[in-house]
mmCIF file of the N, C-alpha and C atoms, coordinates in Angstrom:
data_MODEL
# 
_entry.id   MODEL 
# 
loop_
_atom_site.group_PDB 
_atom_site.id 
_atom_site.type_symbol 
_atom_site.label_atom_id 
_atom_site.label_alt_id 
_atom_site.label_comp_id 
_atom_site.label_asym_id 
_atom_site.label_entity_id 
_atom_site.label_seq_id 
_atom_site.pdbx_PDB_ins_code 
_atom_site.Cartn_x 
_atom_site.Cartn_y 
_atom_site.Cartn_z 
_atom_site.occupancy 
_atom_site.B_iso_or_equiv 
_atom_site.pdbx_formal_charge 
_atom_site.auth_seq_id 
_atom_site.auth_comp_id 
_atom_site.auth_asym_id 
_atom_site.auth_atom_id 
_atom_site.pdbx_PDB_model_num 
ATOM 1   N N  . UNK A 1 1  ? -19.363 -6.216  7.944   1.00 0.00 ? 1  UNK A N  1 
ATOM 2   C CA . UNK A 1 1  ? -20.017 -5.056  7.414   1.00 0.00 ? 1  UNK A CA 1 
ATOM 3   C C  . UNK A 1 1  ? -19.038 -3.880  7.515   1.00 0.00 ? 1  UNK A C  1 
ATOM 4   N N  . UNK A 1 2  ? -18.840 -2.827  6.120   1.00 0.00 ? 2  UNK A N  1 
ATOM 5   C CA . UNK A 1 2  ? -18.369 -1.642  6.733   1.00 0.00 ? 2  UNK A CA 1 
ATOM 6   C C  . UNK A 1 2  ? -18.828 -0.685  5.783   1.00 0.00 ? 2  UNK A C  1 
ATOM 7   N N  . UNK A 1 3  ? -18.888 0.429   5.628   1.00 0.00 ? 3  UNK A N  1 
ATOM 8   C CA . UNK A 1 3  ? -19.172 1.625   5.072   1.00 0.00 ? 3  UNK A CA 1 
ATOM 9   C C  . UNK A 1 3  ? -17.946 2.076   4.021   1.00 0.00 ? 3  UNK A C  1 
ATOM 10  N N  . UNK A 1 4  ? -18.832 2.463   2.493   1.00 0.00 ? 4  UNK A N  1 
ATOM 11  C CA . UNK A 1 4  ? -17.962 2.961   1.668   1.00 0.00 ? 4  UNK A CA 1 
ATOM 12  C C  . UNK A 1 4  ? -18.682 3.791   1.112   1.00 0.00 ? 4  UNK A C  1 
ATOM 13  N N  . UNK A 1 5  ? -17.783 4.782   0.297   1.00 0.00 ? 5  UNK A N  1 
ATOM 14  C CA . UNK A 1 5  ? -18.419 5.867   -0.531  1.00 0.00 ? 5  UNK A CA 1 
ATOM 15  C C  . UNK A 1 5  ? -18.139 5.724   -2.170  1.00 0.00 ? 5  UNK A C  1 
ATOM 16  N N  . UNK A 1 6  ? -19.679 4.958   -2.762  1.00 0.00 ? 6  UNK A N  1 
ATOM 17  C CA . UNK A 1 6  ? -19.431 4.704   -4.256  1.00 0.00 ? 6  UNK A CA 1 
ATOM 18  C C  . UNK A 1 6  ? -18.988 5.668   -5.371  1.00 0.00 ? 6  UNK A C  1 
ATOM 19  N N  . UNK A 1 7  ? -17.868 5.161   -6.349  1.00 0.00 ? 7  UNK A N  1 
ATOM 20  C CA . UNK A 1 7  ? -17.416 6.304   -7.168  1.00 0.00 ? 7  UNK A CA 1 
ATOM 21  C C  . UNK A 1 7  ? -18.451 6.634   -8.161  1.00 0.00 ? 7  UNK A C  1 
ATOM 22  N N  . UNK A 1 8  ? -19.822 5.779   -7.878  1.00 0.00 ? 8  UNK A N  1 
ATOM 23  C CA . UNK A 1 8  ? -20.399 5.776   -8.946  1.00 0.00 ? 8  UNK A CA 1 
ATOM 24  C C  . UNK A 1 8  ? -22.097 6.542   -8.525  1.00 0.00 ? 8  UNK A C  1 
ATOM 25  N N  . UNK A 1 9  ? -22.755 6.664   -7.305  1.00 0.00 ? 9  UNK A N  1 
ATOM 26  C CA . UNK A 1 9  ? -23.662 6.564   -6.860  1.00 0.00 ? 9  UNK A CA 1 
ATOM 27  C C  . UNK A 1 9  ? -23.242 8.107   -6.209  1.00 0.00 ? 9  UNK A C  1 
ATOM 28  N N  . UNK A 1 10 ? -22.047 8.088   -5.601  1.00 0.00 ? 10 UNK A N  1 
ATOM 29  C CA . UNK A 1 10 ? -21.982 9.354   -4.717  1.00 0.00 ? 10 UNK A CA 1 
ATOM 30  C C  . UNK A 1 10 ? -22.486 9.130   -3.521  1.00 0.00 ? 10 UNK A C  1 
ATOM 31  N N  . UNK A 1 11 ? -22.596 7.774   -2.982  1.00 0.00 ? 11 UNK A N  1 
ATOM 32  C CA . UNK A 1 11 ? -23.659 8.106   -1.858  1.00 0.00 ? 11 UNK A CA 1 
ATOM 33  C C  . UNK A 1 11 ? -22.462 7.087   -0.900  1.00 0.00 ? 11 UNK A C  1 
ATOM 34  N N  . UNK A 1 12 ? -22.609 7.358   -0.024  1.00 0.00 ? 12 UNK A N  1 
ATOM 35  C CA . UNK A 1 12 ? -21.758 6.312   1.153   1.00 0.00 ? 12 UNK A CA 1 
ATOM 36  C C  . UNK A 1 12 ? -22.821 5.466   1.783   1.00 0.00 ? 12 UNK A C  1 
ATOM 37  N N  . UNK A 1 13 ? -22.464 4.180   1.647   1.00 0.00 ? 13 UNK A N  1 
ATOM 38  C CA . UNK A 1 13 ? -23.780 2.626   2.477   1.00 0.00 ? 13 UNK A CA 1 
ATOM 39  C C  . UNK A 1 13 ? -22.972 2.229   3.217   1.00 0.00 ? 13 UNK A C  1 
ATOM 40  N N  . UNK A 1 14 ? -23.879 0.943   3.902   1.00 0.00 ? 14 UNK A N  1 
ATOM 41  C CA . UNK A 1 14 ? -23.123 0.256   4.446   1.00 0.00 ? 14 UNK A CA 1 
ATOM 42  C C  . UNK A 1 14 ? -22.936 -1.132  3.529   1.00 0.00 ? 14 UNK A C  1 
ATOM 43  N N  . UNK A 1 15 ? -22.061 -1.639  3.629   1.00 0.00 ? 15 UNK A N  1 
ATOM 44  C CA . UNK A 1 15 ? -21.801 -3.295  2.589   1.00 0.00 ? 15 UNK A CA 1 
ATOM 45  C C  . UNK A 1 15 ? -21.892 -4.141  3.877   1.00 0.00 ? 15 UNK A C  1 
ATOM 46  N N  . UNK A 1 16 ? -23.024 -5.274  3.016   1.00 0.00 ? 16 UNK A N  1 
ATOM 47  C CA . UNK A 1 16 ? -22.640 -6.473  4.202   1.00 0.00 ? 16 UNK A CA 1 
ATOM 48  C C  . UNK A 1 16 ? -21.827 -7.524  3.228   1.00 0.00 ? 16 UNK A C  1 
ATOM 49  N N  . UNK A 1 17 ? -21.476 -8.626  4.101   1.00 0.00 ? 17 UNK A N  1 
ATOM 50  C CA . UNK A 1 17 ? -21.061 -9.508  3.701   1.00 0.00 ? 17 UNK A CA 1 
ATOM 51  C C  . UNK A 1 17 ? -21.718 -10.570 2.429   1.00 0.00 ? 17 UNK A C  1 
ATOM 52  N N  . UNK A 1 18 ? -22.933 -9.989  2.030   1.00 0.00 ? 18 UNK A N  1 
ATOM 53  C CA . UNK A 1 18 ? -23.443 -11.227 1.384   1.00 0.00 ? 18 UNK A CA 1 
ATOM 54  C C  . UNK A 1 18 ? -23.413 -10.094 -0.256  1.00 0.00 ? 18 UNK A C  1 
ATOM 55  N N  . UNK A 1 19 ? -22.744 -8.857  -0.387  1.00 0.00 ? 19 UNK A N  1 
ATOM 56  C CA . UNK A 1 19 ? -22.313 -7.901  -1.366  1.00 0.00 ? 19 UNK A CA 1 
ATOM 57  C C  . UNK A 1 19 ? -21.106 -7.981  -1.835  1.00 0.00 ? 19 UNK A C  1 
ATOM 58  N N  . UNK A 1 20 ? -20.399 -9.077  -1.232  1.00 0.00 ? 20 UNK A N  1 
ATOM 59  C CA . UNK A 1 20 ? -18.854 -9.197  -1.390  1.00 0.00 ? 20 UNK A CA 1 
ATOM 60  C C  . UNK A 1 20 ? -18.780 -10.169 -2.748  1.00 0.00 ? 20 UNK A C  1 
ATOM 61  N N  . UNK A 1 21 ? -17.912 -9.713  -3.594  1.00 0.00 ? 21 UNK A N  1 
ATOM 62  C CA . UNK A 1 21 ? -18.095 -10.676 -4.858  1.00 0.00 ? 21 UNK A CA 1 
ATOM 63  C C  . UNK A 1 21 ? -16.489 -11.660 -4.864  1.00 0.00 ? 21 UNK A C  1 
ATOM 64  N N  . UNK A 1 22 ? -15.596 -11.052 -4.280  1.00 0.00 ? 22 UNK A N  1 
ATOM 65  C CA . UNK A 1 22 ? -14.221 -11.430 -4.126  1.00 0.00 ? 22 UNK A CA 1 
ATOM 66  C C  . UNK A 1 22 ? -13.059 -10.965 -2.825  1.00 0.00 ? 22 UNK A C  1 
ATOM 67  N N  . UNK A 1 23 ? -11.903 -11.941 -2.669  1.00 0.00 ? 23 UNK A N  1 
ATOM 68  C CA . UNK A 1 23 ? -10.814 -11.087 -1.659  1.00 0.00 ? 23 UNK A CA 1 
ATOM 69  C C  . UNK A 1 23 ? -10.056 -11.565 -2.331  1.00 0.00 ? 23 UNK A C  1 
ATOM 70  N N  . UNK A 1 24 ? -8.926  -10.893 -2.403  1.00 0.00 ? 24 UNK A N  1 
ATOM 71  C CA . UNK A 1 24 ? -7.438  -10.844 -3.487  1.00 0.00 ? 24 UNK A CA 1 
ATOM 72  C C  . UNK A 1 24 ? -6.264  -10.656 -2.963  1.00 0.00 ? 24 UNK A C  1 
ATOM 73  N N  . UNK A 1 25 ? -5.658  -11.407 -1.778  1.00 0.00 ? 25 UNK A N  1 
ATOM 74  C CA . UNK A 1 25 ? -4.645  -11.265 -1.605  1.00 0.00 ? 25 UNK A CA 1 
ATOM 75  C C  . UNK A 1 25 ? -3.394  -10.629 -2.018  1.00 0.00 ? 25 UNK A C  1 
ATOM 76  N N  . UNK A 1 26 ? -2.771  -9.387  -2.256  1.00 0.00 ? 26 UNK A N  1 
ATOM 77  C CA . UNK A 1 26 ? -1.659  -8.960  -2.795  1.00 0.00 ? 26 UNK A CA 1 
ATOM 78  C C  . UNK A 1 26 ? -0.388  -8.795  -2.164  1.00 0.00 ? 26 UNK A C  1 
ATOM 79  N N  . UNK A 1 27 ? 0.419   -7.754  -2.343  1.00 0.00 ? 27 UNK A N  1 
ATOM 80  C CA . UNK A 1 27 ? 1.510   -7.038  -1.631  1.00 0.00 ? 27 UNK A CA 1 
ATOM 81  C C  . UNK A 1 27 ? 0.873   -5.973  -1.432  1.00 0.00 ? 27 UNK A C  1 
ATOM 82  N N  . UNK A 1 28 ? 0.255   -5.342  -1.924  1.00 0.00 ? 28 UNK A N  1 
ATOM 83  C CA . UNK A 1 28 ? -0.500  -4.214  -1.560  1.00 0.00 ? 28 UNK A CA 1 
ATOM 84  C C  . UNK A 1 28 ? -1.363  -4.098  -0.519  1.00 0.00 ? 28 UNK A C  1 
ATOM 85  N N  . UNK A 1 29 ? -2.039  -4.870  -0.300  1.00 0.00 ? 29 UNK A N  1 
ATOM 86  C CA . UNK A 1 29 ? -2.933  -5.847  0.981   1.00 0.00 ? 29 UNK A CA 1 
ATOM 87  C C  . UNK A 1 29 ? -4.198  -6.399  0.440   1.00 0.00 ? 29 UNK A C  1 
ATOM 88  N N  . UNK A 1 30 ? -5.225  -6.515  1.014   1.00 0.00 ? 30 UNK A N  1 
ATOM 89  C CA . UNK A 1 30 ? -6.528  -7.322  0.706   1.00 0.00 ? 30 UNK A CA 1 
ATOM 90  C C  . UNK A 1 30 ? -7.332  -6.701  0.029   1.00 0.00 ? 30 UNK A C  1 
ATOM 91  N N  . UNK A 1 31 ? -7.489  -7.043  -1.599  1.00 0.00 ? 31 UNK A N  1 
ATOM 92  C CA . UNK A 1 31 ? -8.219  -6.455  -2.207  1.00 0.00 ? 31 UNK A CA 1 
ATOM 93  C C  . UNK A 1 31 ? -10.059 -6.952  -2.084  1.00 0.00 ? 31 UNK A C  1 
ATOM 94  N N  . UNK A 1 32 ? -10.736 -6.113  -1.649  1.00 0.00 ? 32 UNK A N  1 
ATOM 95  C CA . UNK A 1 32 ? -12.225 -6.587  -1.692  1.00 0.00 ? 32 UNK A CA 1 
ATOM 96  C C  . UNK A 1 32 ? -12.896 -6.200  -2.918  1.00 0.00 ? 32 UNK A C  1 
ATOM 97  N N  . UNK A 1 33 ? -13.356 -7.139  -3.378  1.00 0.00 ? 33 UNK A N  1 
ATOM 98  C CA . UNK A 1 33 ? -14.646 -6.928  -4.419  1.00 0.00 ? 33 UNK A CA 1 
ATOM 99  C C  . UNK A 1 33 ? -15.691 -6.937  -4.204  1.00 0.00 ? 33 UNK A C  1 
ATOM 100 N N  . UNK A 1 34 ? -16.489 -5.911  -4.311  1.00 0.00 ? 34 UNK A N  1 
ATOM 101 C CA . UNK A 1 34 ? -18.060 -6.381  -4.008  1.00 0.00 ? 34 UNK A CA 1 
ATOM 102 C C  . UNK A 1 34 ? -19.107 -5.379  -4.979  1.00 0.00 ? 34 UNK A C  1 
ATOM 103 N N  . UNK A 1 35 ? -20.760 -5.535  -4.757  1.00 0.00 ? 35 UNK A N  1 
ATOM 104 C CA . UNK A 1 35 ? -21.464 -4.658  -5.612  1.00 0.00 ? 35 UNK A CA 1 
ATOM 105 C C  . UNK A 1 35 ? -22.113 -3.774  -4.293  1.00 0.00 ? 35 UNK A C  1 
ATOM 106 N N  . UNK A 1 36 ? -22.414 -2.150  -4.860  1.00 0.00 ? 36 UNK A N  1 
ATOM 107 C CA . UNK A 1 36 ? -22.694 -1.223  -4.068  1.00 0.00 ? 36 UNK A CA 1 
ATOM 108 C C  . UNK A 1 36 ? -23.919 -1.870  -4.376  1.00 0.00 ? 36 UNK A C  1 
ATOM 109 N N  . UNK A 1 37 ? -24.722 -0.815  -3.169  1.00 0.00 ? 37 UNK A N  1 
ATOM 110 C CA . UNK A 1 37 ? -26.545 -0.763  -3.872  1.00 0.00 ? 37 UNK A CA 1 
ATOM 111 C C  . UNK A 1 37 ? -26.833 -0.527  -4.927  1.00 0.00 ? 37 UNK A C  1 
ATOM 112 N N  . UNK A 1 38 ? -26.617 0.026   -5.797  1.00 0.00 ? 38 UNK A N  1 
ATOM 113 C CA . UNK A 1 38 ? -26.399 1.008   -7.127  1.00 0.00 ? 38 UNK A CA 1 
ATOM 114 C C  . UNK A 1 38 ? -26.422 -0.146  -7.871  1.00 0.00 ? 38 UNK A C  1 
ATOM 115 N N  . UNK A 1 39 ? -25.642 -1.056  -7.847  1.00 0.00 ? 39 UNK A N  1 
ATOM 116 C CA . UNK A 1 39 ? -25.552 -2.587  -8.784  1.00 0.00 ? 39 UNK A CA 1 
ATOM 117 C C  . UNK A 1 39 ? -23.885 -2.407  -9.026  1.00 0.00 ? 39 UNK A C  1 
ATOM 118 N N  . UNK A 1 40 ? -23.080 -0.939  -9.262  1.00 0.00 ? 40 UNK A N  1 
ATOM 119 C CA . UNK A 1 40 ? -21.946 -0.429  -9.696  1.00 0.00 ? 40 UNK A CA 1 
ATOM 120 C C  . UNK A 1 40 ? -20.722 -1.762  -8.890  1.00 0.00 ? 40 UNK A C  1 
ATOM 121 N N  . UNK A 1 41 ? -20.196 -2.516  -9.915  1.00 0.00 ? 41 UNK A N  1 
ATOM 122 C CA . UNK A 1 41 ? -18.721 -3.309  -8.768  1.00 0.00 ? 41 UNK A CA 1 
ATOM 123 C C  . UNK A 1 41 ? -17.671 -2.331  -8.262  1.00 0.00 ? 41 UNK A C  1 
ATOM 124 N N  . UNK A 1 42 ? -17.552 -2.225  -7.581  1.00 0.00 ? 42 UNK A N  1 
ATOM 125 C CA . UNK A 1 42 ? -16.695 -1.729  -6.329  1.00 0.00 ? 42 UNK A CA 1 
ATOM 126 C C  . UNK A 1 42 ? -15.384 -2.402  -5.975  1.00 0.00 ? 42 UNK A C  1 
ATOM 127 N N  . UNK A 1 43 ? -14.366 -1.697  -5.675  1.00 0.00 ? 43 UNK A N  1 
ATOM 128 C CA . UNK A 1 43 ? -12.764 -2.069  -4.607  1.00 0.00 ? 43 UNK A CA 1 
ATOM 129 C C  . UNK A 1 43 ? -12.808 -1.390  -3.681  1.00 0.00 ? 43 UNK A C  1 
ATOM 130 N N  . UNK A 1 44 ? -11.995 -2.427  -2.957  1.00 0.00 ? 44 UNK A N  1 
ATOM 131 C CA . UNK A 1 44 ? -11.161 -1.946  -1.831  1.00 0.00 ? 44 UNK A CA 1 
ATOM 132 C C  . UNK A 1 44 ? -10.229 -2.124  -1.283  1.00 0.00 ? 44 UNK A C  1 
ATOM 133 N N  . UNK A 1 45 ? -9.357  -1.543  -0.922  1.00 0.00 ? 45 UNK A N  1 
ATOM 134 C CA . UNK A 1 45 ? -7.859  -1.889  -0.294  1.00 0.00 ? 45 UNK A CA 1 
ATOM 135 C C  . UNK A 1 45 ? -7.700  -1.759  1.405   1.00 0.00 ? 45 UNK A C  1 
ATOM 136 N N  . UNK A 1 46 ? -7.343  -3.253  1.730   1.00 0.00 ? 46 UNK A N  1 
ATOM 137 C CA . UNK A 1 46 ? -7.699  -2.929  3.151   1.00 0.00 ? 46 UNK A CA 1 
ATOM 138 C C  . UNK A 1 46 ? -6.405  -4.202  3.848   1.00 0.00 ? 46 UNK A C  1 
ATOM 139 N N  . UNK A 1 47 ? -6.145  -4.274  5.213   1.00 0.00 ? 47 UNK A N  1 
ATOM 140 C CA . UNK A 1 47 ? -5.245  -5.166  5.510   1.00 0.00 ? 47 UNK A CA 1 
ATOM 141 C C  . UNK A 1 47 ? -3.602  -4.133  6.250   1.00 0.00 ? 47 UNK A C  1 
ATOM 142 N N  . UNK A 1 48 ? -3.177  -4.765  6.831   1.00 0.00 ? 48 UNK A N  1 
ATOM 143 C CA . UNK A 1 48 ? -1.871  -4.327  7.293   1.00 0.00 ? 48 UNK A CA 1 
ATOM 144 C C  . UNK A 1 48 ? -1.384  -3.857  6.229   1.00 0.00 ? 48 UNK A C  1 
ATOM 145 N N  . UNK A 1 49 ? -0.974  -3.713  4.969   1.00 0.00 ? 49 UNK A N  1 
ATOM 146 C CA . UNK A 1 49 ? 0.065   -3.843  3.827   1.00 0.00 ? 49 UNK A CA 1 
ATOM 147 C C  . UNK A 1 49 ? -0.650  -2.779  2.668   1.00 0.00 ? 49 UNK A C  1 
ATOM 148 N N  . UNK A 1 50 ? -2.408  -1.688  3.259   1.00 0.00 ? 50 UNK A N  1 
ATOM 149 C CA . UNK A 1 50 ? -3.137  -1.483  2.236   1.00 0.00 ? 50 UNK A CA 1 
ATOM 150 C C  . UNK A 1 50 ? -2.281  0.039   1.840   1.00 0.00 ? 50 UNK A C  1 
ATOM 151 N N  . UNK A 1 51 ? -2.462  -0.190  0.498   1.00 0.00 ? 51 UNK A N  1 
ATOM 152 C CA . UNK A 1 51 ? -1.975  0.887   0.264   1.00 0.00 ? 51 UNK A CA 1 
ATOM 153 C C  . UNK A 1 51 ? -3.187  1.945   -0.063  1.00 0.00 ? 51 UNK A C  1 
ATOM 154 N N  . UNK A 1 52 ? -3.012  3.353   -1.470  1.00 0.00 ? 52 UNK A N  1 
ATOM 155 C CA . UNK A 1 52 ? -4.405  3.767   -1.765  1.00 0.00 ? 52 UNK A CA 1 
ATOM 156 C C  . UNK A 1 52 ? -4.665  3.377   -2.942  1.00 0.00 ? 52 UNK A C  1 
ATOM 157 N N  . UNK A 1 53 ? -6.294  3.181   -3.434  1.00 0.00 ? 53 UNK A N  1 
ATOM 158 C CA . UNK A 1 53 ? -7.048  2.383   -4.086  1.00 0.00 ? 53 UNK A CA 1 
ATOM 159 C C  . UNK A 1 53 ? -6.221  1.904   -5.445  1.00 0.00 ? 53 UNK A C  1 
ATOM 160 N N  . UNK A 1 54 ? -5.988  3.795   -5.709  1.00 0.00 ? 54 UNK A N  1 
ATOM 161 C CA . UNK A 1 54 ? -5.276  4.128   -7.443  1.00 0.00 ? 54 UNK A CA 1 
ATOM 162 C C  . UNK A 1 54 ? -4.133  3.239   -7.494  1.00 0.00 ? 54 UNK A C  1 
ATOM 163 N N  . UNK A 1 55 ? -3.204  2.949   -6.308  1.00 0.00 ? 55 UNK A N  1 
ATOM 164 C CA . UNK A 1 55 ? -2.211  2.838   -6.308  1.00 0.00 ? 55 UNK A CA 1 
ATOM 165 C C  . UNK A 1 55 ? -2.083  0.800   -6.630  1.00 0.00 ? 55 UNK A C  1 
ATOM 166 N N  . UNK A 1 56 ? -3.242  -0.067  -6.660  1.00 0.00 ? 56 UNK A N  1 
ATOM 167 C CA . UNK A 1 56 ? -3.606  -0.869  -7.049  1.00 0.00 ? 56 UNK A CA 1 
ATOM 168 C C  . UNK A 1 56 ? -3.877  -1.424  -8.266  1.00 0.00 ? 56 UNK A C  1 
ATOM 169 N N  . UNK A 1 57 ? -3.287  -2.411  -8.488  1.00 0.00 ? 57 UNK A N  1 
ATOM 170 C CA . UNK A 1 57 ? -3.502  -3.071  -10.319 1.00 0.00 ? 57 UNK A CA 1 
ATOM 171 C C  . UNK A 1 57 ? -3.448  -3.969  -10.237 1.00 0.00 ? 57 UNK A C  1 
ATOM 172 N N  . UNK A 1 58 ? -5.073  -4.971  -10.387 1.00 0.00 ? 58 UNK A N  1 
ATOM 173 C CA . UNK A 1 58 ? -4.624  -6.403  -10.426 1.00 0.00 ? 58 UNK A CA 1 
ATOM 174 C C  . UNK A 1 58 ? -4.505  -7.059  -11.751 1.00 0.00 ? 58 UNK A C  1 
ATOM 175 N N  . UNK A 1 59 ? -3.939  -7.893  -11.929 1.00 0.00 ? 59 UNK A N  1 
ATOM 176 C CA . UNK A 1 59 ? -3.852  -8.574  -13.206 1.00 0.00 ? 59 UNK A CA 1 
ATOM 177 C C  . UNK A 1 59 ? -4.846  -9.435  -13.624 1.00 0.00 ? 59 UNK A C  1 
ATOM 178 N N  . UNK A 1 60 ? -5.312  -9.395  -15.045 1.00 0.00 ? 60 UNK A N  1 
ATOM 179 C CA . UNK A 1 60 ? -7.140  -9.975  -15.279 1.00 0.00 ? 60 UNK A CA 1 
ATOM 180 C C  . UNK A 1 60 ? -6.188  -11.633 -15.196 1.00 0.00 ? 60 UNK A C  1 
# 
């Protein structure tokens, strides 16, 4: 579980684990996918290696 603030909702929750839609290994570090409360899909950049969000591009 951890706390984020949606770009879409404005509101900061908490995410559990069963909201997680993906993890994405990069150079950048661990990209998380998941859905806010809102329904809105969500990132995150997290891991030894994370950089900031913008600074992320994954390839479809």
């Amino acid at each position: 579980m951890f706390d984020h603030h949606c770009t879409v909702c404005d509101r900061r929750e908490l995410i559990y684990p069963t909201q997680i839609t993906g993890l994405t290994n990069t150079d950048h570090g661990i990209v998380v996918t998941f859905t806010c409360w809102c329904g809105a899909e969500q990132t995150m950049v997290t891991g030894r290696h994370a950089e900031s969000a913008a600074a992320v591009t994954l390839a479809a």
